[in-house]
C-alpha positions in Angstrom: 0.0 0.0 0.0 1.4 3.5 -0.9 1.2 6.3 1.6 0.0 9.7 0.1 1.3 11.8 3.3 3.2 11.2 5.9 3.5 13.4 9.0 6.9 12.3 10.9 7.9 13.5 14.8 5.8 16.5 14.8 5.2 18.6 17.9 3.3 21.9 18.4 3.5 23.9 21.5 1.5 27.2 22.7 3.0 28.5 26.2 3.7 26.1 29.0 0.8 23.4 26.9 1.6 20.6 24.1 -1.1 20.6 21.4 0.9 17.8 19.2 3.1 15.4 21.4 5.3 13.7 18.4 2.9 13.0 15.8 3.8 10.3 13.4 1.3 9.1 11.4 0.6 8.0 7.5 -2.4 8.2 5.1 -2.7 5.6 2.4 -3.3 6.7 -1.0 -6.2 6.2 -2.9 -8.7 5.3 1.0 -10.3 7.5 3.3 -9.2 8.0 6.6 -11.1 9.5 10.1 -9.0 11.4 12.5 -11.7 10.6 15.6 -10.7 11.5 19.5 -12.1 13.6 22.3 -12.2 17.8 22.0 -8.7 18.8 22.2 -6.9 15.7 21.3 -5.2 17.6 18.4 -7.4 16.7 15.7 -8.3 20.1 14.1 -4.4 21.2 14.7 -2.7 18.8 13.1 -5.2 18.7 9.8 -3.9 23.0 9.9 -0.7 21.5 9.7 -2.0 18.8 6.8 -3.7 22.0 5.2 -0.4 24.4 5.1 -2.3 27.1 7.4 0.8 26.5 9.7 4.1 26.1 8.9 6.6 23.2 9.7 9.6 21.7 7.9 10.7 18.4 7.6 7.6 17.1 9.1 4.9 16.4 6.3 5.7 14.6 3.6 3.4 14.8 0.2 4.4 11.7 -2.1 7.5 11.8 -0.4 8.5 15.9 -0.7 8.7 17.7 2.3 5.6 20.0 1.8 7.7 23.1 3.0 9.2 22.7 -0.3 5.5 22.8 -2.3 4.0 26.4 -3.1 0.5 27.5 -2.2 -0.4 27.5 -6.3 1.4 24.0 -6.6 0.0 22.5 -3.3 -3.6 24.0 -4.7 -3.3 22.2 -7.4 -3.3 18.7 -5.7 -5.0 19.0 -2.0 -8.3 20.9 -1.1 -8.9 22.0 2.0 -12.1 22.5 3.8 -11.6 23.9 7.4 -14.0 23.7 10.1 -14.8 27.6 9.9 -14.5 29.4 6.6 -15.6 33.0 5.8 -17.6 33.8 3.0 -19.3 37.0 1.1 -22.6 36.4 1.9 -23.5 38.5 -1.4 -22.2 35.7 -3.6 -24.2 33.3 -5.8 -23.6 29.3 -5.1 -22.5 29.5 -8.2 -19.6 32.4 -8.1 -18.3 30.4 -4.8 -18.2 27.1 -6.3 -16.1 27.9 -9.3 -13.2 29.5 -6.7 -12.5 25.6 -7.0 -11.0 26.5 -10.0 -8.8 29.0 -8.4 -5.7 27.3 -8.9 -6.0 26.2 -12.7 -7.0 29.7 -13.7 -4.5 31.8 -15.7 -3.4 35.4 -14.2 -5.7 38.1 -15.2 -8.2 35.5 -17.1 -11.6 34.9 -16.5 -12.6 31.6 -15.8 -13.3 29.2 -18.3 -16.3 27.3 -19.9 -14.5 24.4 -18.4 -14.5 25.4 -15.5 -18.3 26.3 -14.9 -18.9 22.8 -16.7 -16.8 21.1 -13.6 -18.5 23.7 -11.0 -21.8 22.6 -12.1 -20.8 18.6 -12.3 -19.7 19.3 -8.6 -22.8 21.0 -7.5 -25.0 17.7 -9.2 -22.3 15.5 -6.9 -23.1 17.8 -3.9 -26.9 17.7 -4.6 -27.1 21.6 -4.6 -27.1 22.3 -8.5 -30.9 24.0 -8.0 -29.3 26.1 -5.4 -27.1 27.7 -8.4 -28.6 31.4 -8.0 -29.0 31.7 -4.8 -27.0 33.4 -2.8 -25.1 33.0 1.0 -27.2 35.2 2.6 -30.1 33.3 2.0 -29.0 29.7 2.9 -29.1 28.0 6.0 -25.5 26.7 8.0 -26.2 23.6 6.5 -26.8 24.7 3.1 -23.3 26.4 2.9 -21.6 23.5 4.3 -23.0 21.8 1.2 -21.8 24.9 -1.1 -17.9 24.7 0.6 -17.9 20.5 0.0 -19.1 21.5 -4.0 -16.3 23.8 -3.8 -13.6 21.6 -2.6 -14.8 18.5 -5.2 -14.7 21.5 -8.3 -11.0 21.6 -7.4 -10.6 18.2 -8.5 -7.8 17.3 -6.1 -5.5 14.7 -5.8 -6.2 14.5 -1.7 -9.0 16.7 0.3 -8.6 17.7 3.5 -11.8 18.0 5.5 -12.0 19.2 9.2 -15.5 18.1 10.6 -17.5 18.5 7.5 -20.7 16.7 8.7 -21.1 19.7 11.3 -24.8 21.5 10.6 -26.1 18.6 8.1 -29.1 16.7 8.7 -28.1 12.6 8.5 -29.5 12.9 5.3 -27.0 15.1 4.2 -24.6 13.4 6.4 -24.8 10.0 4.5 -25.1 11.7 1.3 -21.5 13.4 1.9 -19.9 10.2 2.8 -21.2 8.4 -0.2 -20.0 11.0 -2.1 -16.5 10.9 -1.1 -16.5 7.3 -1.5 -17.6 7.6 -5.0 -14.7 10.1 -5.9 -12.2 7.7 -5.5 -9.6 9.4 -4.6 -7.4 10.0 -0.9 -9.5 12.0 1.5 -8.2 12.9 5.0 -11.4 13.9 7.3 -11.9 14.5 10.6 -15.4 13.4 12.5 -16.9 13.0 15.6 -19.8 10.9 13.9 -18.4 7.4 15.0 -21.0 5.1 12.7 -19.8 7.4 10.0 -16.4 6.3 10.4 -16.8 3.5 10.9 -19.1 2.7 8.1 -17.5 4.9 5.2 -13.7 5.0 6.8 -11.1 2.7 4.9 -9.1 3.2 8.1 -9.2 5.6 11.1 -6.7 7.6 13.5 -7.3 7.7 17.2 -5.7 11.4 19.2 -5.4 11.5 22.5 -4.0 14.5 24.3 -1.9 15.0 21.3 -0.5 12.1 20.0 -1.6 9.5 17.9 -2.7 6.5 20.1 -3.2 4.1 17.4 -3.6 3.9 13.8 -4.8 1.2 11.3 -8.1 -0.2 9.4 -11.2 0.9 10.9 -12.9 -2.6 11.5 -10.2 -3.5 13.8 -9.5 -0.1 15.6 -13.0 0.9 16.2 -13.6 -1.8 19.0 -15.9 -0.8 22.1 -13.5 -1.2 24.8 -10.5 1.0 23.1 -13.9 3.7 22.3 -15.1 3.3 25.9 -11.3 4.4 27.2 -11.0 7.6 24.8 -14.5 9.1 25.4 -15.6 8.0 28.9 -19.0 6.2 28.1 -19.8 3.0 27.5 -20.5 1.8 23.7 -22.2 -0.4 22.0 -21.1 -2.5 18.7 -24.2 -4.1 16.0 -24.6 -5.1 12.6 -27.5 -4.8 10.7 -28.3 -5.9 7.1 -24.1 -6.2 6.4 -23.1 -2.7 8.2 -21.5 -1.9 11.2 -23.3 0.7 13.9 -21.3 2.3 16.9 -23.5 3.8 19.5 -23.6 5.1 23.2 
């Protein structure tokens, strides 16, 4: 199995408190992975890291070049990001926002293409969202925009997408629509959730953070047993199958 990223022996401190403890961890290529753990195990700092929104060298590795090395245009060009809060001009259309997915292919002081409208609006089909084309921000619900910024990321057409908590402000629905989508793109996504049947349903493998270090790492069928849940998050779970999937509850 390739490994699309790597993050080697990386530590992150703020005062006197350790957010990252040694991370070392690797993503397979081509498979989606959950980052899963308690609030403030580190999750949402180390996918900033992942996402180049802070800096580190010799750290992350993308297909095996230190991504220190990789500029914003050129990193653009293969990973999307979608953080847990994004600002956006409420004035914009779906539409307008959608197409910044194209951001990176565009040429300086062009317009953007036929092309890329054509792949905005294929995204916004994927996404479910492609009667929401006119509308604009203002007039959308949080769960409606969460929608828009996941269209967004699949018009970039990336190689890997990032995605911190994506699931937050969608009905299950929506929830299970997402999932399926990213399953059906085929390519490496990284994504953290605090859904646990999500991961453990969708997930090719999963991540466990605690207190800033990666606890364990592997497929998701073995790693998301009851017990090792039941000692990250305090409560007591509870492990079914129905009709050939597997449900994680408390």
């Amino acid at each position: 199995m390739t490994n699309i990223m790597e993050v080697k022996n990386l530590s992150y401190v703020i005062g006197q408190k350790k957010i990252l403890d040694d991370v070392n961890v690797a993503f397979a290529e081509g498979k989606i992975t959950a980052i899963i753990g308690a609030n403030g195990s580190g999750k949402s700092t180390l996918m900033s890291f992942l996402g180049k929104t802070r800096d580190c060298y010799q750290n992350i590795f993308f297909h095996g070049r230190d991504i220190s090395e990789i500029s914003a245009q050129d990193y653009a060009l293969q990973v999307s990001v979608l953080p847990q809060h994004q600002k956006m001009i409420a004035d914009f259309h779906v539409e307008d926002v959608i197409v910044m997915g194209r951001f990176p292919y565009k040429k300086r002081f062009r317009d953007y293409t036929i092309e890329d409208y054509a792949i905005a609006q294929k995204a916004m089909k994927r996404a479910g969202i492609a009667e929401m084309a006119k509308r604009k921000l203002s007039q959308m619900s949080g769960g409606e925009i969460q929608r828009v910024l996941i269209a967004k990321a699949l018009a970039q057409k990336p190689e890997l997408i990032l995605m911190d908590e994506p699931t937050n402000h969608l009905d299950v629905k929506y929830k299970v629509a997402l999932m399926k989508t990213l399953q059906e793109y085929g390519k490496t996504v990284i994504v953290v959730l605090h859904d646990l049947s999500l991961a453990v349903q969708y997930c090719d493998n999963v991540v466990v953070m605690v207190n800033g270090r990666v606890l364990i790492q592997g497929n998701t069928q073995e790693v998301m047993q009851t017990d090792l849940l039941e000692e990250i998050f305090g409560v007591p779970f509870v492990r079914f199958e129905h009709k050939g999937r597997v449900y994680i509850n408390y």
